[in-house]
C-alpha positions in Angstrom: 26.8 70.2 92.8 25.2 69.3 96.2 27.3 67.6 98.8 25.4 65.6 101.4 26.7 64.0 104.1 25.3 61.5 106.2 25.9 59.6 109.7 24.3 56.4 111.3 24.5 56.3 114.7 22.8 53.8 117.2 23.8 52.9 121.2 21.3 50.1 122.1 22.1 51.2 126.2 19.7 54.3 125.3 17.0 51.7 124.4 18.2 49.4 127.5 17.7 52.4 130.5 14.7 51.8 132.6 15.9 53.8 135.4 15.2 57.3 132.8 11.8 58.4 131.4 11.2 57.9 127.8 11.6 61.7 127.5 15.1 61.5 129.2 16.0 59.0 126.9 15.1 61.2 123.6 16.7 64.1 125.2 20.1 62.1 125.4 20.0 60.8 122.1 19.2 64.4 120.8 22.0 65.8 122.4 24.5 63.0 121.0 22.8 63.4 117.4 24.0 67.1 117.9 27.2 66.4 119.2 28.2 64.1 116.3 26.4 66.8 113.8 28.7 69.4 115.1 32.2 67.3 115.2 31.4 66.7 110.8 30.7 70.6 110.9 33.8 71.3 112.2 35.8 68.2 110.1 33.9 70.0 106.6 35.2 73.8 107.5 38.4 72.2 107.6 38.4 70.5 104.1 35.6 72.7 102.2 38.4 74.5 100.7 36.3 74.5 97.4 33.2 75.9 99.2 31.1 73.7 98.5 27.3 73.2 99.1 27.3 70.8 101.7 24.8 70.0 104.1 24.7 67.4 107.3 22.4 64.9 108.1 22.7 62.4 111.6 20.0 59.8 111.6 19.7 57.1 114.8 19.1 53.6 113.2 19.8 50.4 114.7 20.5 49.1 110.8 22.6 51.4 109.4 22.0 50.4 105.7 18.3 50.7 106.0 18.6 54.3 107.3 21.2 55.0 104.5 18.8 53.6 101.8 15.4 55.2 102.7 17.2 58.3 103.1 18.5 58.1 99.4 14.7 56.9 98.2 13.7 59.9 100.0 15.9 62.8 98.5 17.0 60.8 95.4 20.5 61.2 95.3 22.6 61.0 92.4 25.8 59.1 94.4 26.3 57.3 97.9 29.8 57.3 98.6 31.5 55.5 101.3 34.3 54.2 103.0 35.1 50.5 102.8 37.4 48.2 104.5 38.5 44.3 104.4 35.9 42.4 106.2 36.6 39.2 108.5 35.2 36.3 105.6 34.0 34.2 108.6 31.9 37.6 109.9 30.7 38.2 106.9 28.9 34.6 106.4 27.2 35.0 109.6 26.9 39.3 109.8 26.4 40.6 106.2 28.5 43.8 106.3 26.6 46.9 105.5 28.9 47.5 102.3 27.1 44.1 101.0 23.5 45.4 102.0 23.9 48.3 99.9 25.3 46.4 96.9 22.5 44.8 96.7 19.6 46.9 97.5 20.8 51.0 97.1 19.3 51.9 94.2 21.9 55.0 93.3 25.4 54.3 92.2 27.5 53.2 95.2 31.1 54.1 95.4 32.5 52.5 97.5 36.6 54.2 98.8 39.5 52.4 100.5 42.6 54.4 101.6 43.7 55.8 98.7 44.2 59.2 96.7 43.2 59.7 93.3 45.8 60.7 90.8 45.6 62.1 87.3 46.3 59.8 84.7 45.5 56.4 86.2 43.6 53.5 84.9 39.8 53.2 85.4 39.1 49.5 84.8 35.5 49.3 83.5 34.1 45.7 84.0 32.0 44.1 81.3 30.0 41.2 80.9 29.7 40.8 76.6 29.2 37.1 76.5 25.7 37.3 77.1 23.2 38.5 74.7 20.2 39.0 77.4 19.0 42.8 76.8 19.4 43.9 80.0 23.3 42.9 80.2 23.5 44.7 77.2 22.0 48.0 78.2 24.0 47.2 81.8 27.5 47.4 80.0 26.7 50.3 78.2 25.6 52.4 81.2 29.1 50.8 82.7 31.1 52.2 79.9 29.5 55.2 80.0 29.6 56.0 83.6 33.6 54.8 83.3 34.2 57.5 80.4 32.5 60.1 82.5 35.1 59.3 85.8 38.1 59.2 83.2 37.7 62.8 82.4 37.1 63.8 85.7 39.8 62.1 86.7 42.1 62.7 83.3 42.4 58.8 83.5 42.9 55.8 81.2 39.5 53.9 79.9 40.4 50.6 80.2 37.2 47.1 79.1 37.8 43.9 81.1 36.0 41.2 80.3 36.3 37.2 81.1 34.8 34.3 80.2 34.3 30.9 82.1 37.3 28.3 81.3 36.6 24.6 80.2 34.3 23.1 82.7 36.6 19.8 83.9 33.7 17.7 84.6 32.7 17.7 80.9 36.3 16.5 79.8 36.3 13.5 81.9 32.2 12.8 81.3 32.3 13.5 77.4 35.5 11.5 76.1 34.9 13.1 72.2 34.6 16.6 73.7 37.7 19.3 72.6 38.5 21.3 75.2 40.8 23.5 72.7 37.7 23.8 70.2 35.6 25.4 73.3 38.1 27.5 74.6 38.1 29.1 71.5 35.0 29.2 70.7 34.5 30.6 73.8 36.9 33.4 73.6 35.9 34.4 70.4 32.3 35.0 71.3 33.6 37.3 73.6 36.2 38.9 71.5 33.6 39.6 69.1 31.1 41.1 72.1 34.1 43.5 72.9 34.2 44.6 69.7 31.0 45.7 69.5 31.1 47.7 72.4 34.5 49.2 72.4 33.3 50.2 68.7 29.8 51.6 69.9 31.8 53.9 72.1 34.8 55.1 70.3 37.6 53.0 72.7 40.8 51.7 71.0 41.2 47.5 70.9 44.4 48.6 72.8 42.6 49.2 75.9 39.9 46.2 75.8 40.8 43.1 77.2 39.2 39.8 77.2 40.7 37.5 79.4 39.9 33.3 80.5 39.2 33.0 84.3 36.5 33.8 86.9 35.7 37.6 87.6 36.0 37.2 91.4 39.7 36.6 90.7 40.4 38.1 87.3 39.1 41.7 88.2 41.5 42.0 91.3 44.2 40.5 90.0 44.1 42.8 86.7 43.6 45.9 88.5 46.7 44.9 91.1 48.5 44.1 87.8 47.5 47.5 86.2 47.5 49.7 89.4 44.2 51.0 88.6 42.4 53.4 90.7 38.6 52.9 90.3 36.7 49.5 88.8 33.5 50.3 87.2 31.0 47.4 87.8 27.3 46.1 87.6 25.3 44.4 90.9 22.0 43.3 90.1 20.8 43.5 93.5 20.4 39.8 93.9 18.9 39.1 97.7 17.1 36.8 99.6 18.4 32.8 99.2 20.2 33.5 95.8 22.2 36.2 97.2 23.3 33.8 100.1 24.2 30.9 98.1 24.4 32.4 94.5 26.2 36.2 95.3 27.1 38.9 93.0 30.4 39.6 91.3 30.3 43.0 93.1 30.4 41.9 96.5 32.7 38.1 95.6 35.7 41.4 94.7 34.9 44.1 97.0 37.7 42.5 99.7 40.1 41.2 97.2 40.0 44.1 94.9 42.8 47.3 96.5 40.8 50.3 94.1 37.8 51.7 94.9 34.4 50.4 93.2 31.8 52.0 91.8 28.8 49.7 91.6 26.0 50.8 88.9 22.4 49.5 89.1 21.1 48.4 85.8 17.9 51.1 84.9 14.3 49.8 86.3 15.9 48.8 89.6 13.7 49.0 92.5 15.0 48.7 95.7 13.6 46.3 98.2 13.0 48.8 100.4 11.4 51.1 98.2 7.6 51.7 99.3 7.0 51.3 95.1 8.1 47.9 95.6 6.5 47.0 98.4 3.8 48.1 97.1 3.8 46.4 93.8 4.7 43.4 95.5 
């Protein structure tokens, strides 16, 4: 295993100087690249008591998420990990954090770490969407479960399926008099009930452990995993951007700062990144 690790920097007085020649001014930021490159040298030597093969890489960007995501096109990495933090809702409307920029457009599996260490034995929530019966969701929860099972062993954890389904729209009990809300709701649940079957069954996983449950993800997946203490929720983003991402979102990034584990967020296969020069090619 390859360890790679990677840091953004950017100081927009280097670009402001006009008293310093342009020459100056790549010297300066040379010499604070290799500054920064030699503080994570010395931070690794202090934690690589595993020796691993790890390697260091400081990149000057002005748009951190860019340089992070060309640089994973570039050298096709298996896993971008990174630190994450609550961000300020009303900065986030007007400043999309970079967290967000990647959920959307990385193409590798982001993980995505708050302040907490791992333990043996602890619940990895994987999150499912069964209710559908579009292909590509399909193939998405699979590649969800399976990347879930694969962290449990590493981790010696506890697979655990979430699922939830929309509850009765309110608007059609006051606009439809004859409608049953009771008859939906179980209909509804069913349909899913049935989905989880189907999956938990494809991959071995006792009913025990699946869980289908009425509510919206944004506040059903935090609130189970607070409820269960788990350590990692398996997800899917499908990358959504542009006006649908601003007024539509992704479940991914409506949990990231109400969630306390950490998240991995999985790509469905085919993605293409929005930066990737195959897609602006194609396009």
């Amino acid at each position: 295993m390859k360890i790679e690790v990677l840091m953004v920097i950017y100081d927009f007085s280097f670009e402001m100087t006009s008293m310093i020649s342009k020459e100056e001014r790549h010297n300066m930021r040379d010499a604070v690249l290799k500054q920064q490159k030699n503080w994570i040298f010395e931070a690794i030597k202090e934690q690589n008591e595993h020796n691993f093969d790890v390697s260091i890489s400081v990149l000057w960007h002005n748009r951190p998420f860019e340089a992070i995501i060309n640089h994973v096109i570039d050298n096709k990495n298996d896993l971008v990990i990174k630190a994450t933090h609550h961000h300020d809702k009303l900065g986030s409307l007007i400043f999309t954090p970079t967290d967000w920029h990647l959920l959307r457009k990385c193409p590798s599996p982001l993980l995505l770490v708050k302040n907490l260490e791992w333990q043996p034995g602890q619940k990895i929530v994987s999150s499912v969407h069964v209710g559908s019966e579009n292909k590509d969701h399909i193939k998405l929860n699979s590649k969800i479960v399976a990347e879930t099972i694969k962290i449990s062993k590493i981790l010696d954890g506890e697979v655990n399926l979430l699922n939830s389904y929309p509850p009765t729209p309110v608007n059609i009990t006051v606009e439809i008099p004859e409608f049953d809300p009771n008859t939906y709701s179980k209909t509804m649940r069913n349909h899913h009930i049935l989905g989880m079957k189907a999956l938990r069954q494809n991959f071995g996983l006792p009913e025990e452990k699946t869980f289908v449950l009425e509510g919206i993800p944004s506040d059903i997946i935090p609130q189970f995993c607070d409820d269960h203490n788990a350590e990692v929720v398996v997800l899917g983003t499908t990358g959504r951007t542009g006006l649908s991402a601003v007024f539509i979102g992704n479940t991914a990034e409506s949990i990231i700062d109400k969630v306390k584990s950490d998240v991995l967020a999985i790509k469905p296969d085919g993605y293409v990144s929005p930066l990737d020069p195959e897609n602006l090619y194609n396009s």
